[in-house]
N, C-alpha and C positions, 0 to 999 in steps of 0.2 A: 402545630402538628404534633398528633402524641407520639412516644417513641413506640406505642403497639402496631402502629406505620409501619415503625423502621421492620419488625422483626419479618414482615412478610417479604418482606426482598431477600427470597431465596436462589441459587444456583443449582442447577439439577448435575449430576445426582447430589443429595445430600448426604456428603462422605467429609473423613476426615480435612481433605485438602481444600475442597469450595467450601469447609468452613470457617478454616483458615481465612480463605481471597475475602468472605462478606464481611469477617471481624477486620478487614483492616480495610475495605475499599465502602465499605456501608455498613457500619457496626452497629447493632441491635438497641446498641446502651448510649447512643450519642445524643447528646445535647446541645442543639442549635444553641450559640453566642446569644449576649443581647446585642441587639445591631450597638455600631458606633452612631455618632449624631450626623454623621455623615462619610461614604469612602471616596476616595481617590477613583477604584476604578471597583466595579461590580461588574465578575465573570460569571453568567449564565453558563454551565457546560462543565466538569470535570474532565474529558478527556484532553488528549494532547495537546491542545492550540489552547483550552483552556487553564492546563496546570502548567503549562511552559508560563502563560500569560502572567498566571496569580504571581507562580513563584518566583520570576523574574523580575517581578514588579513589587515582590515582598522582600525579596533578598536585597534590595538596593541598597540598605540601611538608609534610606531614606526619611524613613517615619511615615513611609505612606500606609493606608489604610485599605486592606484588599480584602475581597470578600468574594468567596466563590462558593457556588451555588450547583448541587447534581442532584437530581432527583432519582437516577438509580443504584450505577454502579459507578466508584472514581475509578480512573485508569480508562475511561469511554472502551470505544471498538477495541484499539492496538492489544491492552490487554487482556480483556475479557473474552473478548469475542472476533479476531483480527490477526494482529501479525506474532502476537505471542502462542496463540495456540497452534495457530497454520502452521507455523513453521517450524513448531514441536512434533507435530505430528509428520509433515514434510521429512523431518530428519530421518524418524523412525523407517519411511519408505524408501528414503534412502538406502538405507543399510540393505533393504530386501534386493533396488535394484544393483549392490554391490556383486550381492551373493547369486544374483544372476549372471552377473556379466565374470565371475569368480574363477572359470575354468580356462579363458584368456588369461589368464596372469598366472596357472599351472596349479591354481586352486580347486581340489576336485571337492567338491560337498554332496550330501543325501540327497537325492532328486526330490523328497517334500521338504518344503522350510515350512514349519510352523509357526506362524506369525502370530500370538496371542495377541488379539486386537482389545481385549480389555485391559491388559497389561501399557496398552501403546498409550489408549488414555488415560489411562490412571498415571501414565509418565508423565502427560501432556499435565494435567491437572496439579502433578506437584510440581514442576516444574513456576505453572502457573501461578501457583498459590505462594510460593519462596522466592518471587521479584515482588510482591504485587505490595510488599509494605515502602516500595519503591515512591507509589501513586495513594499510598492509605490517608485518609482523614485526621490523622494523631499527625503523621508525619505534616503535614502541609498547617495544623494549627503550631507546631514547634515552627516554622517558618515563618510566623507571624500573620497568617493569612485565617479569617474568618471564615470559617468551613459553614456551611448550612446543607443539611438532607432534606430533602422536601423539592418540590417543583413550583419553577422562580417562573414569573408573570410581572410584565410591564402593568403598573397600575397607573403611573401618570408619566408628564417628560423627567422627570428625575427620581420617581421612584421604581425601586421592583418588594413586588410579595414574596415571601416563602410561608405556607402557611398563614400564622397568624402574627408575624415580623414584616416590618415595614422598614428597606435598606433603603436610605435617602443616597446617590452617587453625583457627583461631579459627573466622572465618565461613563459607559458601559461598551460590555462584549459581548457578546453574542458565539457562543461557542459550540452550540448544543449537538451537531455534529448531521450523521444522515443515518438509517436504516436500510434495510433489504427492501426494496420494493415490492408491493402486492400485483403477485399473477393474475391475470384476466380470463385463463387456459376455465373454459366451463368446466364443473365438479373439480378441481383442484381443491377450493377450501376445504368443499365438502372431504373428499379425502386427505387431505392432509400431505402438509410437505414442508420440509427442511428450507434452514438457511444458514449462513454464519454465525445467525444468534442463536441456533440449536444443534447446531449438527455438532460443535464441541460438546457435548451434554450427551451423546451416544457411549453405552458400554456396551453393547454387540452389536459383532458385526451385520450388515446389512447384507444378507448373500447377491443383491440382484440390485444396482443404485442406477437413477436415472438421473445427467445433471443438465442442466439447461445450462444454458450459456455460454459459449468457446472463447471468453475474455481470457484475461490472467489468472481471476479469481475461479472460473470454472475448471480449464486448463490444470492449474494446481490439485484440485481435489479432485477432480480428475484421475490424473496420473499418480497418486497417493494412496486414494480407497483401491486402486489397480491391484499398486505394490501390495496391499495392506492385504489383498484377497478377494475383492468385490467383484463381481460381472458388472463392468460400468459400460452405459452408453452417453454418449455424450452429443447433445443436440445444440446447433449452434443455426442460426439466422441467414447466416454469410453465407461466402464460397468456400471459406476458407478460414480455418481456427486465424484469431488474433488479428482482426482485419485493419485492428488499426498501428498494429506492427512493421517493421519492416517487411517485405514480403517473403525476402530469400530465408530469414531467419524465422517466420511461420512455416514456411513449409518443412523444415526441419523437422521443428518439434511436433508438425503434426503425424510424418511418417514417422516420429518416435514413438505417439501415444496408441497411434494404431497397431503399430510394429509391437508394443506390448500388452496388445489384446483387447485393447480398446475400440467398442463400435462408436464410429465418429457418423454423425449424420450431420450432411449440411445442408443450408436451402431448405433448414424443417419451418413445417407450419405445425406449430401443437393445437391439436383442434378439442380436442376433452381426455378427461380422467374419469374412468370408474374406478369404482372398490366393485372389488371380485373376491371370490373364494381364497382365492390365492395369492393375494397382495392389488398391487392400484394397475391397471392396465392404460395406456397411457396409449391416445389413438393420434396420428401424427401422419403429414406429408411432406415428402422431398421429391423435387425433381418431376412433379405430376405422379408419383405413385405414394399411394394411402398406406399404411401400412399400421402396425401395434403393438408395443410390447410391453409384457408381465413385469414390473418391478416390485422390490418390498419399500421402498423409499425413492422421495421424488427432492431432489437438492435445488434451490434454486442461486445459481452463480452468477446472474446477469440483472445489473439495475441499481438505482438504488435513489431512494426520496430524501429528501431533507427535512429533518424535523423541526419543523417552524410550527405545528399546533399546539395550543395553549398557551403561550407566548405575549397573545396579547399583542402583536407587534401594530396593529393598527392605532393602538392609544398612542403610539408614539411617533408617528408618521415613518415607518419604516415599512419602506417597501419590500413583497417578496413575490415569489411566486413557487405554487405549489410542486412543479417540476425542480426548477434551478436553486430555489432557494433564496437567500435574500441577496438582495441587490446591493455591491457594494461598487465603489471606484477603484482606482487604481494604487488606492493609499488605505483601502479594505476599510473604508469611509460608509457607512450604510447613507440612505436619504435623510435618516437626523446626525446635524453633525457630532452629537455627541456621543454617538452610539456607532463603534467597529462590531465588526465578525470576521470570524476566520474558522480554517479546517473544513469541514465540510461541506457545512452549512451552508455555503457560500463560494466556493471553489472546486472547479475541474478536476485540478489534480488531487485527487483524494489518497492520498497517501500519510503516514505519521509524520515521516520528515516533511513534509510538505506544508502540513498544519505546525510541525514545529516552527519552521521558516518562517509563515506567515505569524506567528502569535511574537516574534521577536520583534515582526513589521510594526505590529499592534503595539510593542512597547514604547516601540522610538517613537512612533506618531501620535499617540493618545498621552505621553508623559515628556515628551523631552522635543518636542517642534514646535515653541511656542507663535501664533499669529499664521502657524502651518508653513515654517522654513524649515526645509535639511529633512522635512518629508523622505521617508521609506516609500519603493515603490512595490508592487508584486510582479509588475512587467521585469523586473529588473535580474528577479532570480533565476538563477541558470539549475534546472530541473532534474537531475538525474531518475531515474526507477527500473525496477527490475520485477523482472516471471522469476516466479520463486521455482522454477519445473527444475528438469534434467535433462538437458541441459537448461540452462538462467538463460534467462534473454536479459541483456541491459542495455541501456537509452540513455543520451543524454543530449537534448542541444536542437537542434534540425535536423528531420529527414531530409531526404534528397529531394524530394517532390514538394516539398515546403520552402527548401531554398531556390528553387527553380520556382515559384511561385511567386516567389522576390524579386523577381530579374534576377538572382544570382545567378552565376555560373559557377560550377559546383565539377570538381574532380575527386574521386571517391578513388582511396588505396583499398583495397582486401586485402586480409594475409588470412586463407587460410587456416587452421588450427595444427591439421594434419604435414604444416612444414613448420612446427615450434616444435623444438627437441622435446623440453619438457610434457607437452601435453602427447606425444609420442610414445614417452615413456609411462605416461601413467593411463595410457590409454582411452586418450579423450580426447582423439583427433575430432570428431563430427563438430565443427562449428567454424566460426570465425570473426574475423575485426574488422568492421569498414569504419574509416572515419572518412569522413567529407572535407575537404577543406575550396577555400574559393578560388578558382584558377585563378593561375599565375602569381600565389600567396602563399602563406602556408600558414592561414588562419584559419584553424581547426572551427566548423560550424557545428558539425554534431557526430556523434559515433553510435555504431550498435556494435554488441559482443555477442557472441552467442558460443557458452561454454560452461562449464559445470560448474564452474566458479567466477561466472561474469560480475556477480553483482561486488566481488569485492577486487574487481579491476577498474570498474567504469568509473570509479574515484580521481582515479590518477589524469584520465581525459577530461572530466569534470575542473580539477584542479588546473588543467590547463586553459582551459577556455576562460574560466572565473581570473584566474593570473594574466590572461592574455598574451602567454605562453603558446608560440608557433610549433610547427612541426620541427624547425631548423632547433629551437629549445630541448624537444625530448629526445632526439637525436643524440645530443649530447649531454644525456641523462646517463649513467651508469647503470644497468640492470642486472640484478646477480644473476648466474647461469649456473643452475639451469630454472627457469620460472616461466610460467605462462605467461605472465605480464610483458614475458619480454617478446610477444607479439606488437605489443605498443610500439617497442623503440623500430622493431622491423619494420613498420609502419614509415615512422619517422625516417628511416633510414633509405626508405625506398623513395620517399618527397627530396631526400636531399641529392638521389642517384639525377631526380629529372632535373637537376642545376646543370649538372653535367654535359653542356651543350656544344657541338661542334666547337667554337667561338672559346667556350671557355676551357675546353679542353687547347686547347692549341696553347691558350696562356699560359694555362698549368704546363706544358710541356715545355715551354720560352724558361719559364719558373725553375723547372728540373735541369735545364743543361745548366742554368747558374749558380746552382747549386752543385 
């Protein structure tokens, strides 16, 4: 592959800062390696499940021989196009919806806030561009890992192509990750529309934004382009935004996203797109009534395919499929045993941490289980994630209706938001804590949070289930005062009120006169 390849992998707009992100994540002047005579392990894929993979497996000082293989961008989704930009831009609406809620807290401000929404991206972008020699090509060849740009294909059971190099492996991965799924909505292509992989690449604003999808991912930008200044409607399938969420905790955030100007439709059926005079008119039904409306941009938030074409994966008897991805076992084993995958490609949970998790799976089991003893499983990890919204929604463990689906019996504490001093004082009663635990135990099965700052509490419930850490344990956890976190120990504290039983109070009392 020549490097006059390499130079067309551009990032729009072509500004100081995406020039930055493609000299360090796919630089213009690179030089595939000559292969080794043979590697340890060949990762198809640069992003997260792939570079945790390389680099964990180069860092070993082992002397092993790694070679990792991206044909676009390194850093995959998280960086480029995922949890690094969202959630720069996320911040930035934040601040808007501070300056709304500003006159609660005796904050008087100008009734217009001027949001300069090219300003917010051009944040987003350097921001983007000044992690990203984090995941660059220089950095991962200093690591000892053979970097290759080009797009890698199975040519037999032990080899892959890059261009015109031939990497002979021991093992391989499969890393290659998923994209934004193609709408079916008739004239859509024809008019054009947005996804994760473009819509960071906008420098104005969109007066009038249409987003499908009422997941996480829609939800977010959503409530973002809101803050940011956009007329957003927001079309979702369901009854109800986030249906695969807890229910008490969708219905929150959906009377938030409304409650901030947001047209939510649910129960749509998108039936076609024109281009009109005046931007794409977008014809749709809910509930049995037809209806349509004018946008200048159409966002697609819901779906997503697994990039398994080109790949080649049939020379190697590796099963896939065009929906789910490739087929792996529970040791992220594909159908040849010499060939793992992980991240998206091949997994539900599609999140960074998630791929990171699964690509450490990938090291124990493809380097260090010889004859396949001491096997890593995927069943085995205990899952946290969070709605990057306002409030966060966060998860980890079992719903209720999943452990009830177990035979378990399931007793669920709520505390609330609006009886935590802390979130009282900073004005962020609207949410609250269930954790489930199993009757008559106090073995935490799973928690939802739902608060402005869930995603960095549901660690600590996380950290107790993986510990195997009861309720009786975080009870007797210390929590400074005043913090929101310390809904958790109220939690805890209310599992230890129901020990409290006729029977044992009488003892406790027998207790007290001897005392």
């Amino acid at each position: 592959m020549s490097n006059s390849e390499f130079e067309r992998v551009t990032v729009r707009p072509i500004d100081e800062y995406n020039q930055t992100l493609v000299s360090y994540v796919h630089p213009p002047n690179w030089v595939n390696p000559e292969p080794a005579d043979i590697y340890d392990l060949v990762v198809i894929g640069a992003g997260t499940a792939g570079l945790v993979v390389a680099a964990g497996a180069a860092g070993l000082d082992l002397s092993l021989k790694v070679a990792l293989i991206e044909k676009h961008l390194m850093g995959g989704d998280c960086l480029n196009v995922g949890c690094v930009p969202s959630k720069t831009v996320i911040r930035s609406s934040r601040v808007v919806g501070e300056i709304w809620n500003a006159k609660n807290f005796g904050i008087n401000i100008p009734k217009q806030i001027d949001v300069d929404f090219p300003a917010v991206m051009a944040r987003m972008r350097r921001i983007r561009a000044g992690i990203s020699h984090n995941d660059s090509a220089e950095r991962f060849q200093k690591l000892g890992v053979d970097v290759f740009l080009g797009s890698g294909r199975f040519a037999s059971k032990n080899t892959v192509e890059v261009g015109n190099k031939t990497l002979r492996f021991k093992k391989a991965v499969i890393a290659t990750g998923a994209r934004a799924a193609q709408l079916s909505i008739p004239g859509i292509e024809k008019a054009g529309y947005l996804t994760n992989e473009t819509v960071f690449s906008l420098i104005q604003k969109p007066e009038r934004l249409a987003i499908i999808g009422g997941g996480p991912i829609g939800c977010e930008l959503a409530q973002a382009f809101r803050r940011l200044g956009c007329e957003v409607i927001l079309f979702h399938r369901g009854s109800h935004l986030l249906n695969k969420e807890d229910a008490d905790a969708a219905e929150i955030l959906q009377k938030v996203l409304i409650h901030e100007g947001i047209r939510v439709v649910l129960n749509s059926q998108l039936e076609e797109v024109v281009t009109v005079t005046e931007g794409k008119r977008l014809y749709f039904s809910s509930n049995g009534h037809r209806d349509s409306v004018t946008v200048d941009e159409i966002l697609a938030g819901a779906g997503r395919a697994p990039n398994v074409e080109g790949l080649n994966l049939e020379a190697v008897g590796v099963e896939y499929d065009k929906r789910q991805g490739v087929k792996v076992n529970d040791y992220l084993q594909t159908t040849n045993p010499k060939i793992y995958a992980a991240g998206d490609i091949c997994m539900n949970w599609k999140f960074t941490h998630a791929a990171d998790a699964a690509a450490r799976i990938v090291i124990k089991n493809t380097l260090f289980s010889p004859f396949g003893l001491g096997r890593s499983k995927l069943s085995s990890l205990v899952m946290p994630w969070v709605t990057y919204t306002d409030p966060e929604i966060a998860h980890v463990g079992m719903y209720e209706h999943e452990a009830q689906k177990l035979g378990i019996d399931v007793t669920t504490i709520k505390i609330p938001f609006n009886s935590v001093d802390r979130a009282i004082a900073d004005g962020e009663e609207l949410g609250f804590l269930k954790i489930h635990h199993k009757k008559g135990s106090d073995e935490i099965l799973g928690a939802t949070i739902v608060a402005s700052h869930a995603g960095e509490m549901i660690s600590e419930v996380t950290t107790a289930i993986v510990g195997k850490l009861g309720l009786s344990k975080l009870s007797g956890v210390i929590h400074p005062y005043p913090t929101q976190a310390e809904a958790i120990k109220k939690a805890a504290d209310a599992y230890r009120r129901t020990l409290l039983t006729p029977k044992t109070k009488r003892f406790l009392g027998f207790l007290t006169k001897l005392s």
